[in-house]
C-alpha positions as CSV (number, residue, x, y, z in Angstrom):
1,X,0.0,0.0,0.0
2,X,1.0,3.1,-0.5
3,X,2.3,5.7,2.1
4,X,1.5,8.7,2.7
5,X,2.9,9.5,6.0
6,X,3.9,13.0,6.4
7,X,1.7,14.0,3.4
8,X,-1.7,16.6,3.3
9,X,-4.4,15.6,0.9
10,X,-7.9,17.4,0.5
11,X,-10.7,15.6,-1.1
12,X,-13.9,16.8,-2.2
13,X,-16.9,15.7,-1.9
14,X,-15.8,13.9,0.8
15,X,-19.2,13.4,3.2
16,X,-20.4,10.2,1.3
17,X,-19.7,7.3,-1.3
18,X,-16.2,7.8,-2.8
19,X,-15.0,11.0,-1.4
20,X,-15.6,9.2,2.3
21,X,-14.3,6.5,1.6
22,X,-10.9,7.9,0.1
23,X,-10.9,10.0,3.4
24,X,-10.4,6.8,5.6
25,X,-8.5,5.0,3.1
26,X,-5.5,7.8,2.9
27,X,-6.0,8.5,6.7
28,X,-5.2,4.7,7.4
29,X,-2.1,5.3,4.6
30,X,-0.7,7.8,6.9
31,X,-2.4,11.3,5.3
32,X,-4.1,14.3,6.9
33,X,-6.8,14.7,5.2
34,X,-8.7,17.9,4.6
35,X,-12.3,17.0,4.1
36,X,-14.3,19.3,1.9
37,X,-18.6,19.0,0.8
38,X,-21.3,20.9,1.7
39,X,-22.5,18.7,4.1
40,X,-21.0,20.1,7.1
41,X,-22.3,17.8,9.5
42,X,-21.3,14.4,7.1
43,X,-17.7,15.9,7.1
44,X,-17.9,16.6,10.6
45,X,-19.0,13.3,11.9
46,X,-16.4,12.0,9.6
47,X,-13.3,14.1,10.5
48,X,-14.1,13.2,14.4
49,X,-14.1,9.2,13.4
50,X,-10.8,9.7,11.7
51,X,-9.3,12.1,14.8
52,X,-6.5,14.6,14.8
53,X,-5.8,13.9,11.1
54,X,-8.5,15.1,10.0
55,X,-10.1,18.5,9.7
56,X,-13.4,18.9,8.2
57,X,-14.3,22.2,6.1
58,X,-17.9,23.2,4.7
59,X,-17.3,24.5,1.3
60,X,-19.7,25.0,-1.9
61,X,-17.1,24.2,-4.5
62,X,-18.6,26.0,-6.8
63,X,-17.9,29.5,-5.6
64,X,-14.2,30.1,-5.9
65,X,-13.5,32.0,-2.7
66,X,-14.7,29.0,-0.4
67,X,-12.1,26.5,-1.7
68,X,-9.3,29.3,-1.9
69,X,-10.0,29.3,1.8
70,X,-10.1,25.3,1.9
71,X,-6.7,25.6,0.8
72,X,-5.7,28.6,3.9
73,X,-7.1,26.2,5.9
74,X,-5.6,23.3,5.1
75,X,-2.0,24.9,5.1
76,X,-2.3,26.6,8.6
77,X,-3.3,23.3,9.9
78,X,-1.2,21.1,8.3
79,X,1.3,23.6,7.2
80,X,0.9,22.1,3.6
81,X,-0.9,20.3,0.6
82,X,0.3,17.3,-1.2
83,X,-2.9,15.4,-3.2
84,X,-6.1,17.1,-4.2
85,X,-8.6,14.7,-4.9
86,X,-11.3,15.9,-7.2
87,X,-14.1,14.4,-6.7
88,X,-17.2,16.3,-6.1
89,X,-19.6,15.9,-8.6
90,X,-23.2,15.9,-9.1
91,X,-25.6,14.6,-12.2
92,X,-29.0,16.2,-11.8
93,X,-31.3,16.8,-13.5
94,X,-31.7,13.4,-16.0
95,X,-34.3,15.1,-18.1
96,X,-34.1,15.3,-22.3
97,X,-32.4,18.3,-23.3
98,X,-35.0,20.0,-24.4
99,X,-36.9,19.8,-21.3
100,X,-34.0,20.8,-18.8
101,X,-34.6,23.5,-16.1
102,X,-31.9,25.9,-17.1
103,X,-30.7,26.6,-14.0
104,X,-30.5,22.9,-12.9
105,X,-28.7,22.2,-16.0
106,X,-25.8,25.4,-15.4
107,X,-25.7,23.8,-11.4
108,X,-24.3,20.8,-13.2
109,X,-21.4,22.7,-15.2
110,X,-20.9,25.3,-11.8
111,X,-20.2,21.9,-9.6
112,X,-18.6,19.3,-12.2
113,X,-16.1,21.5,-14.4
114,X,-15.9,24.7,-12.2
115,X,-15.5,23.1,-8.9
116,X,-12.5,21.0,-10.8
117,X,-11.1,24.1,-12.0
118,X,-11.2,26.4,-8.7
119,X,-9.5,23.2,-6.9
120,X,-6.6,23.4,-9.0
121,X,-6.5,27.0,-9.2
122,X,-6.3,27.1,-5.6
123,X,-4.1,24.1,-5.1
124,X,-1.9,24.9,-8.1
125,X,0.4,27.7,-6.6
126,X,0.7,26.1,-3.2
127,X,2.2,22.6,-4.8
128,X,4.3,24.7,-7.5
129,X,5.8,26.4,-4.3
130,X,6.6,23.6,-2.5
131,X,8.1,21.6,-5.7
132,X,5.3,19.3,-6.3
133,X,2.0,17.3,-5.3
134,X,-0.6,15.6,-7.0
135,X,-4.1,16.4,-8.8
136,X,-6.4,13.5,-9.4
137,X,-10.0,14.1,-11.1
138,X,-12.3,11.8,-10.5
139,X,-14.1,11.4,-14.1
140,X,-16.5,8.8,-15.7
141,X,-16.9,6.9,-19.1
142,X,-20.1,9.4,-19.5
143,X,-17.1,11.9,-20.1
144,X,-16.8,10.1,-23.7
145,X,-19.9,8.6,-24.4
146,X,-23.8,10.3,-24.6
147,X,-26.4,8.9,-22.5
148,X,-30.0,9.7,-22.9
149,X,-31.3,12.2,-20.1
150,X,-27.3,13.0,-19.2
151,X,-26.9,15.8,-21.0
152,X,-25.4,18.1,-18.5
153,X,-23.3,15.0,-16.6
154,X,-21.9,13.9,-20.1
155,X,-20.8,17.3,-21.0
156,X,-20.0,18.6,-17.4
157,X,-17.4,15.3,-17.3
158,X,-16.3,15.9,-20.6
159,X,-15.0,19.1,-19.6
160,X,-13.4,18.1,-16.8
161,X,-11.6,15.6,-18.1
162,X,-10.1,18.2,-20.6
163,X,-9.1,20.4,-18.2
164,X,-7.4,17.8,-16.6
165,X,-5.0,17.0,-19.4
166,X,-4.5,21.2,-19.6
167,X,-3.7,21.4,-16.3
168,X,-0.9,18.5,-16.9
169,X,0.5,19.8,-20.2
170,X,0.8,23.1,-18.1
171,X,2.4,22.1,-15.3
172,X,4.0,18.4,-15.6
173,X,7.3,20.4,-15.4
174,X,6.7,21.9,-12.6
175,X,7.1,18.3,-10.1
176,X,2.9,18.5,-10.3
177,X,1.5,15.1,-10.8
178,X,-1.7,15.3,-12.5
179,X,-4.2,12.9,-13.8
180,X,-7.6,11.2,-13.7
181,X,-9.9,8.2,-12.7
182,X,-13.1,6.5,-14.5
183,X,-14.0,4.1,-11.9
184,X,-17.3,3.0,-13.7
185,X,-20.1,2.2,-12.2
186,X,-19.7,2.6,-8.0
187,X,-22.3,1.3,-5.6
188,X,-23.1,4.6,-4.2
189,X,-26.3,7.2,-3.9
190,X,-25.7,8.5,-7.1
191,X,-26.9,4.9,-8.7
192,X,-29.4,5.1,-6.4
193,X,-30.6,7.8,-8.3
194,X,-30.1,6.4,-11.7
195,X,-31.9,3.4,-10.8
196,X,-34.9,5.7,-10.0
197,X,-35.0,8.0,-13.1
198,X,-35.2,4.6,-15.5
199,X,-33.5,6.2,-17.6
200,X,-31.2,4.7,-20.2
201,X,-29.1,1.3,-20.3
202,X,-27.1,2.4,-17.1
203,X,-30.7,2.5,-14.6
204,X,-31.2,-1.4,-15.7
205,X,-27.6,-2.5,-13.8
206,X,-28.0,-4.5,-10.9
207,X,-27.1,-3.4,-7.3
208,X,-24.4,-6.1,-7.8
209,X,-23.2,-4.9,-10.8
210,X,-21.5,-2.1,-9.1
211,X,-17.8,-1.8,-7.5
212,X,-17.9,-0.8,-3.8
213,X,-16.4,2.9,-3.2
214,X,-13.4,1.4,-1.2
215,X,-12.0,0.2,-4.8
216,X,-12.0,3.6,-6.3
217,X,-10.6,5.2,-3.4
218,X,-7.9,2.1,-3.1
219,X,-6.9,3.3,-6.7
220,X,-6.4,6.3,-5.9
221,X,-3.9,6.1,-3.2
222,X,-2.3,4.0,-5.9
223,X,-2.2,6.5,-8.3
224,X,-0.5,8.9,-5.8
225,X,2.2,6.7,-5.2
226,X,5.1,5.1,-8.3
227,X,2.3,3.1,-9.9
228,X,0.5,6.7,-11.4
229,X,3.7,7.9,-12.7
230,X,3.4,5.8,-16.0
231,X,-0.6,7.8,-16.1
232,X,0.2,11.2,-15.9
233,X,-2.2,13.3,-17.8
234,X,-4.0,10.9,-18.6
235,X,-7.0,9.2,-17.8
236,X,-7.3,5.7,-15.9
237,X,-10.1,3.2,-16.3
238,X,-10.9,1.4,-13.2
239,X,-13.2,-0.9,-15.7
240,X,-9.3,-2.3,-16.6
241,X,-8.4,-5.6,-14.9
242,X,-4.8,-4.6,-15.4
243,X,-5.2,-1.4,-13.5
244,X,-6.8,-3.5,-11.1
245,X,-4.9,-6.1,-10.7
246,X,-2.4,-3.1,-10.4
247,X,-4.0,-1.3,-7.9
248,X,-3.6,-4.4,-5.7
249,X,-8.0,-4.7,-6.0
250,X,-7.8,-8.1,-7.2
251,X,-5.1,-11.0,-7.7
């Protein structure tokens, strides 16, 4: 496994499914962990089960100034910031683009490509100061494939994604590690919710069909050790048994 003793990682999105789970999984690799959503009280309860490596910070990621202070946050406490884990994201409304509330539909963009971009513009200068660290965006294979009723997900990922590989080809030379993570399908409230909209091929999967959140989070405390080196901006695909079988999820 690897360590991450003596490192600082801030994850959003961290109050349920993957986010929560990457919060106990780098915490038990050694990290502090900086835990960031909108659910204050999740993150609370959260940061008090992991103890004094953990400090939990309400933040709408959405609006610039909150994560900028995230960040202030995180290096007072901790004194600095290693990983960023990208992973806040949200996929409402599943509705036809043509019937989509507009203001639903921008939420999706505000959350899913803005919230990526102000955690690496706040993140950025600290790790480029300090001689390095690591970006990871959590992405999906909705990032390169349409699905009916996903209009703003599909695009919102897509964009994200993108941004990722800019943000590498900006600033690979600069001892920033940055990359991304498709983990498919993840057994979390989020396919809860596509399971209730009955909405295209991805609402028929089976409970069973999806990966627990622990193997996603797993991967990505791989990918911040050696084994992401060979990823760098690029995108990995946790559907891969190779990457898998990398990752240490299964023999």
């Amino acid at each position: 496994m690897t360590d991450l003793s003596g490192k600082v990682a801030m994850i959003t999105g961290a109050s349920r499914g993957i986010g929560a789970a990457t919060a106990r999984v780098f915490a038990a690799a050694g990290a502090r962990v900086v835990l960031l959503a909108r659910d204050g009280d999740s993150i609370a309860e959260l940061a008090g089960e992991i103890g004094e490596a953990a400090v939990a910070v309400p933040c709408d990621i959405s609006r610039y100034w909150e994560v900028a202070a995230a960040v202030d946050v995180a290096v007072r406490t901790f004194g600095q910031l290693d990983v960023l884990i990208g992973n806040a994201g949200i996929l409402k409304p599943i509705t036809p683009l043509a019937e989509a509330d507009p203001e639903e539909w921008g939420q999706v963009i505000d959350v899913n490509i803005k919230g990526v971009f102000n955690g690496m513009r706040a993140a950025l200068p600290v790790m480029a100061s300090q001689g390095g660290g690591t970006i990871i965006t959590v992405s999906s294979g909705a990032a390169h494939s349409p699905l009916e009723g996903w209009s703003a997900y599909c695009t919102s990922k897509a964009g994200a994604a993108m941004l990722t590989r800019a943000a590498h080809l900006e600033n690979g030379d600069k001892g920033v590690r940055i990359m991304g993570l498709s983990p498919g399908t993840v057994a979390t409230q989020m396919q809860r919710d596509i399971k209730a909209s009955g909405v295209n091929p991805v609402s028929e999967l089976a409970w069973e069909d999806h990966i627990p959140p622990e193997w996603p989070a797993k991967c990505l405390l791989w990918m911040c050790g050696p084994g992401g080196d060979a990823h760098l901006g690029k995108e990995i695909s946790l559907r891969d048994e190779g990457i898998r079988r990398a990752a240490g999820l299964i023999a």
